[in-house]
N, C-alpha and C positions, 0 to 999 in steps of 0.2 A: 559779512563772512566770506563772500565767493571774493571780493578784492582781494582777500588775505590770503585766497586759497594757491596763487602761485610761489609765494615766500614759504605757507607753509612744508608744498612742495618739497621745495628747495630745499629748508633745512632737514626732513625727514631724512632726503634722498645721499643728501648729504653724510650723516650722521651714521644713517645706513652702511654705507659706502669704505665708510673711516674702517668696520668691524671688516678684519682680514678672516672671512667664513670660506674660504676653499677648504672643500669635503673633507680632507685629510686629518683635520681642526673641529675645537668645539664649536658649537654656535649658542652657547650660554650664553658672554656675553651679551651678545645680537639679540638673544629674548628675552634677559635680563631688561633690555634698553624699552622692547617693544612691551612688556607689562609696567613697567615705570610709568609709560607714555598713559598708558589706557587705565591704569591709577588713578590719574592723576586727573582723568576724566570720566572716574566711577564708575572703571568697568573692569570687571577681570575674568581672565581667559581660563580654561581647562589645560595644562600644561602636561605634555604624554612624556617621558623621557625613556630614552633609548637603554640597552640593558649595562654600556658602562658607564652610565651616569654624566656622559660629556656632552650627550645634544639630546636636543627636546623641540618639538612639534609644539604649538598652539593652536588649540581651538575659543574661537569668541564668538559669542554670540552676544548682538545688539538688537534689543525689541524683544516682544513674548515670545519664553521658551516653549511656551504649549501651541504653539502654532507651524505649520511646514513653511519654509523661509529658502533662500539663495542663497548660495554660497561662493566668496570673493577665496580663490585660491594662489599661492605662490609659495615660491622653495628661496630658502633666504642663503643656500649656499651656492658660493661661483667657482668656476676653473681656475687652475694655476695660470700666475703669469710669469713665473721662471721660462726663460728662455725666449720671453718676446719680446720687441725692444719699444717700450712705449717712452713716450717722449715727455713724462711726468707721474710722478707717483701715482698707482693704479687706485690705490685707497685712500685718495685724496679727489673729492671735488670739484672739477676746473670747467666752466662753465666759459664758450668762445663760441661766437656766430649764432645762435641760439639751441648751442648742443652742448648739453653735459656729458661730462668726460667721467671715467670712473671704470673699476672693474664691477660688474652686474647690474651695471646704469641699466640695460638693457636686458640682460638677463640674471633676475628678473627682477632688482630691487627697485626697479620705478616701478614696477606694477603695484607693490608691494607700498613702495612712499605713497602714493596714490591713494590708497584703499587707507589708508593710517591718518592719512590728510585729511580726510571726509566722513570720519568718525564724528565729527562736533555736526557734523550737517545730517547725519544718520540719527543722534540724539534729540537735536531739535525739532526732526520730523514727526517726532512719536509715529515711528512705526507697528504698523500693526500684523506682517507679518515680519519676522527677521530679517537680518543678514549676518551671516556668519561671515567668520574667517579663517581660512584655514592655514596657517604658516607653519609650512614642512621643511627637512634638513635632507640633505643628502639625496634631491633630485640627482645629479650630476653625473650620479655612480650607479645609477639604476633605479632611482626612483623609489630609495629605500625608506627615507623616513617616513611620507605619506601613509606606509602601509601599516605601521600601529595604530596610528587616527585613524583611518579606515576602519580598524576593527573595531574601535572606541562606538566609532560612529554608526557601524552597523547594527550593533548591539542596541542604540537609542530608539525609544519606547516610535519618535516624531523621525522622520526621513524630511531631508529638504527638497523642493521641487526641483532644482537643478545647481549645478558649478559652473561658473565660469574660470577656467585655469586662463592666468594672465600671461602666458608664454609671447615673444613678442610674434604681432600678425599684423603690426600696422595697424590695428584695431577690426582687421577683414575677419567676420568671422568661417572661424575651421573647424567644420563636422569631421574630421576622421585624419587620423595620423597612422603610419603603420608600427607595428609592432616590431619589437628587437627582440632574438635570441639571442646570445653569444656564448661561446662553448672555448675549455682549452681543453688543448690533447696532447699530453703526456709522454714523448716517446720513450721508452727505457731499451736500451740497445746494450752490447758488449766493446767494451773498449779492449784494442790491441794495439801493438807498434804497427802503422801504414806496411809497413815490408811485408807483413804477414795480413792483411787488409782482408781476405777472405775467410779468416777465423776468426773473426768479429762479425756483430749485428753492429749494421751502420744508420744511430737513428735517424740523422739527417736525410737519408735518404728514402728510409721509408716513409717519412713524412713529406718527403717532395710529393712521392705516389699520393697522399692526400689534399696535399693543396692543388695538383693536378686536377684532382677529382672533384676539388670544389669550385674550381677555373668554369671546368667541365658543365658542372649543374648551372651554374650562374648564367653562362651561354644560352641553356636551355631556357632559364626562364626568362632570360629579357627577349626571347624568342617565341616562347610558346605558352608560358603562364598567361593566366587572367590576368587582362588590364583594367585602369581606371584614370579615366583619361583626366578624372579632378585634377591627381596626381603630377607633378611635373616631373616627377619619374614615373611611367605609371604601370607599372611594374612590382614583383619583390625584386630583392637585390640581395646576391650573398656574395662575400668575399672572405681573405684572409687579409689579416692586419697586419700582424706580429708575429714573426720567427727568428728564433734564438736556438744557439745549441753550437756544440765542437768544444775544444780546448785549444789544441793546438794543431798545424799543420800535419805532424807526422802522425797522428793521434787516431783513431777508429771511435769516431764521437759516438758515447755510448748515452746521451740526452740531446732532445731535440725540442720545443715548446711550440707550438701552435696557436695561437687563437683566430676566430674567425668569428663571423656574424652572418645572421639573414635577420633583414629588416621586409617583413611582411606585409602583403595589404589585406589578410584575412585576419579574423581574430585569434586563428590558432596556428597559421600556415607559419612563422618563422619557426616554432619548435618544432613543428614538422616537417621542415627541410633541414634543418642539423639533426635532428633523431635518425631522420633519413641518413644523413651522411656518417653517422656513427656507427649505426647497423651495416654498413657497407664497409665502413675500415674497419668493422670487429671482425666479420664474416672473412674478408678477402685480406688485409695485410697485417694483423696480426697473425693468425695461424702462421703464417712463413718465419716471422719473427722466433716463434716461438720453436721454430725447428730445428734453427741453432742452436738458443738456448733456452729453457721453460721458465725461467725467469723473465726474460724480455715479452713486452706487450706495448701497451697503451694505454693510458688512464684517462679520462674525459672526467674533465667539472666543469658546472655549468657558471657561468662570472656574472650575466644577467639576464633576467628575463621580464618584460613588459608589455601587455597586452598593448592587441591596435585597438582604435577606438572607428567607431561607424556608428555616427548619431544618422538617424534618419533625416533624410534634408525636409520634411514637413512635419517633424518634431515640435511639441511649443515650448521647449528652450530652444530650437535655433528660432524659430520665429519668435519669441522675447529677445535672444540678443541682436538679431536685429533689426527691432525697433529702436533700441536701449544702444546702439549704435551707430542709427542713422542711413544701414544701410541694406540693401538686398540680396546682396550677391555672397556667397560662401563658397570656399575652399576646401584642399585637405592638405596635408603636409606630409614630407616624408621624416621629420625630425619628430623624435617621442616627447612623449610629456607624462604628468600623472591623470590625466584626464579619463581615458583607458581603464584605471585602476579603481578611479570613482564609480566607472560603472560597476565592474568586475569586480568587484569588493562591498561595494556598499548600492546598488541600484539606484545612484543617482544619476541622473542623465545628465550630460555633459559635453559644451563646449570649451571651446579655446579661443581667446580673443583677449589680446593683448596690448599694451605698448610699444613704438621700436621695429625695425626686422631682425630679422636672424642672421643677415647677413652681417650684421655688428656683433652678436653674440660670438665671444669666446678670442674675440681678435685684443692685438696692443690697440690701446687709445681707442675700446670701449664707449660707444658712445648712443646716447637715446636725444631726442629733438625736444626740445621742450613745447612744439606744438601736438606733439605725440604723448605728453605726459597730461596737457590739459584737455585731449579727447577723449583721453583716458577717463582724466577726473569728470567730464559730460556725462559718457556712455554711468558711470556711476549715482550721478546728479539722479540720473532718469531711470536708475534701476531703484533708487531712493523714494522718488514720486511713486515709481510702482508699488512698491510695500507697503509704503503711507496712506493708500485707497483701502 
C-alpha cells in the first residue's frame, strides 16, 4: 500500500485541482467528488451546507465515534487567477522537476490530497481512537465556512483532542498566527460643481484625515506595541488597502470607500485597534461632516474578522505534532488560518502544520514539491500508529 501511496497522491491532487473552487463559486462539485471517493471506501461524511445551498463543509470521521480523536483539517477553496500570468492552465496538473503545478497545489489541496490518500491506511489500522476530517469552503474570504462545522461540532456529545490545520509551513510546526480585523468606512459627503468647492462635503478628503490617522497608529505600533519575536514580523500591523471614491475632475466627490486591517498578535487586539480607530473618526471627523450637512457621516462594516491563535508551546498537541513530524522546533506566523476559530469556537486545541510554504500560496504557477506532499503523507502515517495504540 505505501508503494502506491505517491500515485495515489497524484491522482487525488490532481482531480482536486481540475474543480475551479475560487470562493466566489460552488464547491459542490469538489464534495460531490470527495464523498464518491470515501463511498466507495465505506465511509461517509456529515455534510453542513451553507444557507444558499451552493457550498458545503464536510465532516468524517474514521474509527470509533464514541472516543476523543484528531482532527485532519483543510479549506478546499483557492484565489482567483484572473490577472496573473501563469504559464499553463491553473486547474490543470503539471508535474516538472519534482513540483506539481496547479492552482491550491499548495494552498491547500495537497494537504487535503494527502489526508484522502491515507484513508485505505487509516481503515486498515483499526483505529482505536479516530481521525476526523474536517473539509471547509470559504477559508479565503475570512475563514467563513469552517464556522457552521464548528458549531456542528461544538454541540457533539465527544470533543477531539486536537486539529492539525494543514496551511502550508513546510511541515514546521506553528503555535500561533495573528488575528485579522478588517473594517470599511463609508464616506457620504455633498456633491457640488468644483467652482463652488466650499459648499460641498469633500468625502475624499475627509477620509484622507482617516487614513492619515491609521498611518499614524501603525507607526506607533511597530514602535511601541508588544512584541513577539516567534514572529517575523513581531509586531501587530495595521494598514489601508483600498480607496475608491470621486467622479469626475470638476465634481465635489460626495462618496469615498475605505477599507483597512489590523492583523494582531493578541487574541482580541486587532478589533481593538480598528474599534479604536472608529471611535476616533466618529468622535473627531464626522461631527464636522455633519455641519455642513446632517446628512453626511460615515458608515463602518465590518468585512472580516478571525481570531489569533496562541497554542501554548508545552501544549500536548504541539508536543504530538512534533513527534508525528519529526521535529522540535516551532513557529508562529503572521498569515490567518481556521485554527484560531477551532479553539474560539469549539475548544479544540490547535496547530498548524502543513505542506508547501506560503511563499508559493496565491502566486501564477502555484506550486507544492512532491517531497513536501510525502512528509506530509509520513507526519500522517504516524499520527495513524498513534490512534492505532
Amino acid at each position: 500500500m505505501q508503494s502506491q501511496r505517491p500515485d495515489r497522491i497524484r491522482k487525488l491532487l490532481a482531480d482536486l485541482v481540475a474543480f475551479d473552487t475560487v470562493s466566489d463559486r460552488s464547491n459542490l462539485p469538489l464534495i460531490d467528488y470527495i464523498e464518491s471517493y470515501l463511498a466507495s471506501l465505506g465511509i461517509s461524511g456529515q455534510r453542513i451546507v451553507d444557507e444558499t445551498g451552493q457550498k458545503a463543509s464536510l465532516w468524517v470521521t474514521i474509527g470509533p465515534a464514541d472516543r476523543a480523536g484528531l482532527v485532519l483539517s483543510g479549506h478546499t477553496d483557492v484565489v482567483p487567477v484572473v490577472g496573473q500570468n501563469w504559464t499553463h492552465n491553473p486547474f490543470e496538473l503539471v508535474e516538472r522537476d519534482g513540483r506539481l503545478y496547479g492552482r491550491g497545489t499548495t494552498d491547500m489541496k495537497g494537504f487535503v490530497a494527502v489526508c484522502l490518500a491515507m484513508v485505505p491506511d487509516m481503515l486498515a489500522a483499526k483505529l482505536k481512537a479516530p481521525i476526523h476530517l474536517a473539509i471547509s469552503y470559504d477559508e479565503e474570504v475570512g475563514c467563513v465556512g469552517v464556522r457552521p462545522m464548528l458549531r456542528e461540532l461544538a454541540r457533539k456529545p465527544i470533543k477531539p483532542l486536537g486539529a492539525f490545520i494543514g496551511e502550508p509551513t513546510q511541515m514546521q510546526v506553528i503555535i500561533g498566527h495573528k488575528g485579522k480585523h478588517g473594517v470599511r468606512a463609508t464616506f457620504r459627503g455633498l456633491a457640488r460643481h468644483s467652482s463652488i468647492a466650499p459648499d460641498g462635503v469633500n468625502a475624499i478628503e475627509y477620509a484622507a484625515e482617516l487614513i492619515t490617522e491609521i498611518r499614524r497608529r501603525a507607526v506607533l505600533l511597530a514602535a511601541d506595541a508588544e512584541r513577539d519575536s516567534l514572529y517575523d514580523v513581531p509586531h501587530s500591523t495595521l494598514l489601508t488597502s483600498i480607496v475608491h471614491g470621486g467622479a469626475a475632475l470638476n465634481i465635489v466627490p460626495d462618496h469615498c470607500v475605505v477599507e483597512f486591517e489590523c492583523r494582531g498578535i493578541g487574541i482580541s487586539e486587532s478589533r481593538e485597534v480598528t474599534d479604536a480607530i472608529i471611535a476616533w473618526a466618529t468622535a473627531e471627523i464626522e461631527p464636522r461632516m455633519r455641519q455642513h450637512h446632517p446628512e453626511c457621516g460615515i458608515d463602518f462594516e465590518e468585512i472580516l474578522d478571525y481570531p489569533a491563535l496562541d497554542t501554548p508551546a508545552d501544549d500536548p498537541i504541539v508536543t504530538l505534532a512534533k513527534q508525528l513530524s519529526g521535529r522540535n522546533d516551532h513557529a508562529k506566523v503572521a498569515f490567518g488560518t481556521e485554527a484560531g476559530l477551532f479553539v474560539s469556537m469549539a475548544g479544540v486545541p490547535s496547530v498548524v502544520v502543513g505542506p508547501g510554504a506560503i511563499a508559493q500560496a496565491h502566486t501564477p504557477d502555484e506550486f507544492v514539491e512532491m517531497s513536501q506532499l510525502m512528509s506530509c503523507a509520513e507526519f500522517v502515517e504516524r499520527l495513524i500508529a498513534h490512534c492505532a495504540k
